[in-house]
N, C-alpha and C positions, 0 to 999 in steps of 0.2 A: 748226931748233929742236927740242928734247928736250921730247916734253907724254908725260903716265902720264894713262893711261884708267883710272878705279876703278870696276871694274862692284859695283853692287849688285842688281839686278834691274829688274824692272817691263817694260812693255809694251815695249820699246825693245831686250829681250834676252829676246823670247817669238816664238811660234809659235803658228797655228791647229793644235789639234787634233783632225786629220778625221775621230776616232772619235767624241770626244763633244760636239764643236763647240764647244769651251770655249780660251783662250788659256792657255800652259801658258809657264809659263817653261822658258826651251829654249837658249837663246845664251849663248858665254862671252864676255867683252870680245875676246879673239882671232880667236873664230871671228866678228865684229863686224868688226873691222878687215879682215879678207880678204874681207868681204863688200861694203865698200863701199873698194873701190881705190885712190877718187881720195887718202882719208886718206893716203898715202902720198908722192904732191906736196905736201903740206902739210908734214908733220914728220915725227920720229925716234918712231911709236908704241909706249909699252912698255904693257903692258895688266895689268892685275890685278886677280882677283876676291876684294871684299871677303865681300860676301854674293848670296843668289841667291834673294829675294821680291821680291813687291807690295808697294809704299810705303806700302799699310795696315798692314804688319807692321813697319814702322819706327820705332825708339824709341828713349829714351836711350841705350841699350849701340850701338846701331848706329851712333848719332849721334858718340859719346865715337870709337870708333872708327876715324871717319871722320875728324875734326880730328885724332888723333893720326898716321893715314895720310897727312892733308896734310902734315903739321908732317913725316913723316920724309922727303917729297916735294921737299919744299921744300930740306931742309938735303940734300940728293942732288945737288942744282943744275938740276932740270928747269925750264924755260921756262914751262911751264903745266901745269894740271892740270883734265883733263875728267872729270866724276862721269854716267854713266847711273843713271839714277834711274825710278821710277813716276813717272807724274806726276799720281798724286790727292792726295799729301801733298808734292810737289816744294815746296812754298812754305814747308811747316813744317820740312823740312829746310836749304833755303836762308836762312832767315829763323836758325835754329841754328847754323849754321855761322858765320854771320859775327859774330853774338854769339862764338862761339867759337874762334876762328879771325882774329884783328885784325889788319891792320898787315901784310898777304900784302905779299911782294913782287912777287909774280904771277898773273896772271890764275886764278882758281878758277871754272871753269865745268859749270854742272850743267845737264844736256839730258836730253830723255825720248822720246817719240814717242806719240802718239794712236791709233795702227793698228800692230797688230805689222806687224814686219821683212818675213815672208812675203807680204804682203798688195799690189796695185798700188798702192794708192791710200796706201802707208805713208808716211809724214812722218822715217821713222827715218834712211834716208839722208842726205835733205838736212839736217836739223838735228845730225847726226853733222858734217857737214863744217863747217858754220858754227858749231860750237861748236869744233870744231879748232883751225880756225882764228882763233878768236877767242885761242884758249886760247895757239895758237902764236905771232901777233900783235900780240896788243892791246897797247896803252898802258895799256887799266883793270883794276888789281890789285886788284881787288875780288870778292866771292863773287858772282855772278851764274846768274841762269837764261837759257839760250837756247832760244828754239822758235819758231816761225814766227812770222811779220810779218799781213801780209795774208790772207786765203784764197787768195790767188795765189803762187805760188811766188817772187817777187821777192826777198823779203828774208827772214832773220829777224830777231829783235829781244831785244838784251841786256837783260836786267830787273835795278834790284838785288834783291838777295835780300830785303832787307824788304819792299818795297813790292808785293812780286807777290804776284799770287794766281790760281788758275785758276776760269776764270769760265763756261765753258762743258762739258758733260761729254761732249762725243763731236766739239765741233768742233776742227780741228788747231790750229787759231791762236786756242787758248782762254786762253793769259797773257795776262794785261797787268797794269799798274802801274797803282796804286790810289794816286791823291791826288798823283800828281807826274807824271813823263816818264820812258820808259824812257832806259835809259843810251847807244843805240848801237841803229845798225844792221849787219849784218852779210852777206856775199854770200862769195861762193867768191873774190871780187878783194881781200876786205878789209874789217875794222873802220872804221865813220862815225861819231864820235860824237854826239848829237842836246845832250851838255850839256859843260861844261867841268868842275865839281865833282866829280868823279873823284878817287880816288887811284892815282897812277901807278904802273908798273912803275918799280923798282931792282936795281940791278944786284946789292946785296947778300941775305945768305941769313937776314936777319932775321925772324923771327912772333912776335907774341904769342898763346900756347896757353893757353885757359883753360874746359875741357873739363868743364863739373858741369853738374850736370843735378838738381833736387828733385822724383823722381818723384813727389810727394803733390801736387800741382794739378792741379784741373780747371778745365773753363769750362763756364757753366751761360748757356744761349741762353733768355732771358725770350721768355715768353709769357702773356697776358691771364687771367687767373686760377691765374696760379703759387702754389702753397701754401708756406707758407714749412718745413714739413718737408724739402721738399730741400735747401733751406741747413743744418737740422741736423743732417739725417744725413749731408752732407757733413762736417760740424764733427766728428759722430761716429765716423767713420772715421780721423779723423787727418791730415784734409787740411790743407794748411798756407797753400796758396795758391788765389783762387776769381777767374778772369776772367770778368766780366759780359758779355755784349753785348745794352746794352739798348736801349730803343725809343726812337725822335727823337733828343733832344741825348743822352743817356743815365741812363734815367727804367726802375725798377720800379714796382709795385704796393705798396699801404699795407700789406697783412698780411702782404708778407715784411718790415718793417721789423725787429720784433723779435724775430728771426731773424738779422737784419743785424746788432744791437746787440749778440747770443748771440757770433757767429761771431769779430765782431770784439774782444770783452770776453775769447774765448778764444785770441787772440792770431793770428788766421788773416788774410792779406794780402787785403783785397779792392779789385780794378782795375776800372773802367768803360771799358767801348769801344763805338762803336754798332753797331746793326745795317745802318745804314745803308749802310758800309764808306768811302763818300764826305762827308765833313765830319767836324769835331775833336767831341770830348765839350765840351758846355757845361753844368754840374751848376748854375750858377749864377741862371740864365734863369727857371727855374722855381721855383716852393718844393719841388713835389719833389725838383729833385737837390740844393738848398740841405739841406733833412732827409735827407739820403743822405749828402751830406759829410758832417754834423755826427756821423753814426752811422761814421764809420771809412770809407768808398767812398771812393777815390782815384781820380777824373778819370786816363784815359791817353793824354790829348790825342788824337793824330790815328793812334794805334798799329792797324793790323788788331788784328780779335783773334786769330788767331792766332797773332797777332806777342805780341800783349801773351802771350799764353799762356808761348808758349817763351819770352820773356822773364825774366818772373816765373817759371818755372821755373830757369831758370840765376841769376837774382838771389839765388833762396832757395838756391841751390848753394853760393853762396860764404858768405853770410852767412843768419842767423835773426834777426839785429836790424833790427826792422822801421823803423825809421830810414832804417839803412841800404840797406835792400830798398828806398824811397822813394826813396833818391837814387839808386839806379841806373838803378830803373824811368824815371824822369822827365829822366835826364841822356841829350841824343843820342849814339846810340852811332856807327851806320851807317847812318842816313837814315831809320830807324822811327818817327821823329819829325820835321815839317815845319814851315816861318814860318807855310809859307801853301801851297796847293794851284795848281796852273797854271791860268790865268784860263780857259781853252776846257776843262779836261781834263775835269771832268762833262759837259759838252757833247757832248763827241762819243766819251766813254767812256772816252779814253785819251790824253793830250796825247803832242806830238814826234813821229805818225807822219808823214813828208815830206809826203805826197801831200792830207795832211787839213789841215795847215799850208799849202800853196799855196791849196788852197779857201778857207782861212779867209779869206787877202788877198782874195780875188777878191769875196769877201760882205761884207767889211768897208770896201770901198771909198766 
């Protein structure tokens, strides 16, 4: 199989620097491939670097970018296509992409690493190969993230790109899937998948590219005495779109009310998500999020917020009628929105990994 490595940087393609003991970016996707061999039983590697930052420095231009690099990837005839990526924004990037990016006929998979390249204890190797390989075998033509399973080196594990999120800041097997089951497990023998709802690979060279991005939205993280000045000087700036992530079902405080009524009176999209990350928005449960509808807040079901964020950025891309921006927001696109969440997956943090699914049987007897 024919897979294109897109390097853009992050820890995955850095190095310890023993001067000033800071991680530097340092690695090309090439000098990447020759460092880990085995990529070579796997597929036909063609490598190319997009950009060369930290996933903090990643943004709409990067983003636009990237769909556009897959889209010429794609009509080239490659088999899959691997993105190295940072992985402190890997979820806002993969959550964009497949907003952007629909209807792949192949595998698109975005891998990172916890421990630069140079390090023993680095993750970049293994999750290099199982993302390869995912990319050069799979069945799932979906935008995905790959990075460790377990803390044990067994597996790693395909996320879709909505549903993940990185949850831990320095442990290797800090993905996981939020509100569902990740897609698949992965080894050096082969893609397993843990679901069936997948969209497959096809043999044709079809995408739908639809690459906008409305840099004017922020997301404002509620906190117990929030002033509602920051709603308006967000309004004052020319923000267009304001993702919430508020407390419990998804619930502010009284005195940003009219501030809410300002924001929304001046035509600016506002979405609720929780902080919780695990269960849907219920604005109805309460009278406060009943007064929150009625002032313009748009419920965004069971959406991460950073999901809703790039969202509703790329909704106000295409369109500024706020109608319209509704129906995009709330119609599922790629699984950013769920029926229902997996009955154990708050339970044990992350439904579908094998090992925690046999336990389950054995406790549920």
């Amino acid at each position: 199989p024919n897979v294109t490595l897109l390097g853009t940087g992050g820890t995955i393609a850095s190095r310890l620097d023993y001067r000033t003991g800071a991680v530097i970016p340092a690695f090309s996707p090439g000098e990447l491939y020759g460092a880990v061999p085995e990529l070579a039983d796997i597929c036909n590697l063609t490598t190319q670097k997009l950009f060369g930052v930290f996933s903090e420095n990643m943004g709409p231009h990067q983003y636009i970018t990237l769909a556009h690099a897959i889209q010429s990837e794609i009509e080239k005839g490659v088999d899959g296509i691997v993105i190295g990526h940072g992985t402190d924004t890997m979820h806002h990037t993969a959550s964009v992409l497949a907003f952007m990016v629909q209807n792949s006929p192949i595998p698109i998979v975005i891998v990172g690493s916890q421990r630069s390249s140079d390090r023993p204890s680095s993750d970049a190797a293994l999750n290099l190969i199982h993302a390869t390989t995912a990319a050069a075998t799979s069945d799932i033509a979906e935008v995905m993230v790959c990075m460790f399973g377990p803390t044990s080196d067994e597996y790693g594990l395909l996320h879709r790109g909505t549903r993940v999120r990185k949850m831990h800041s320095s442990y290797r097997s800090t993905f996981r899937t939020i509100g569902d089951i990740p897609l698949a497990t992965v080894t050096a023998e082969g893609v397993v998948p843990l679901r069936q709802d997948y969209q497959h690979r096809r043999q044709d060279r079809h995408v739908d590219i639809n690459a906008v991005f409305e840099d004017r939205v922020t997301m404002v993280y509620y906190y117990p005495n929030m002033h509602p000045d920051i709603i308006d000087g967000i309004v004052e700036k020319g923000y267009k779109g304001i993702v919430i992530a508020g407390t419990g079902l998804g619930h502010i405080n009284k005195p940003v009310y009219p501030a809410i009524e300002r924001a929304t009176a001046a035509g600016v999209a506002i979405y609720m998500t929780v902080q919780t990350l695990w269960g849907f928005v219920h604005m109805f449960v309460y009278d406060t999020g009943r007064d929150l509808m009625a002032k313009g807040i748009i419920p965004a079901e069971n959406m991460l917020p950073e999901v809703a964020y790039v969202k509703l950025a790329w909704a106000l891309g295409q369109t500024q009628d706020l109608d319209r921006v509704r129906d995009i927001m709330l119609t599922p696109v790629c699984g950013e929105i769920t029926e229902r969440e997996p009955y154990d997956g708050y339970l044990i943090f992350q439904g579908g990994m094998p090992e925690i699914t046999e336990f389950m049987k054995t406790i549920r007897k």
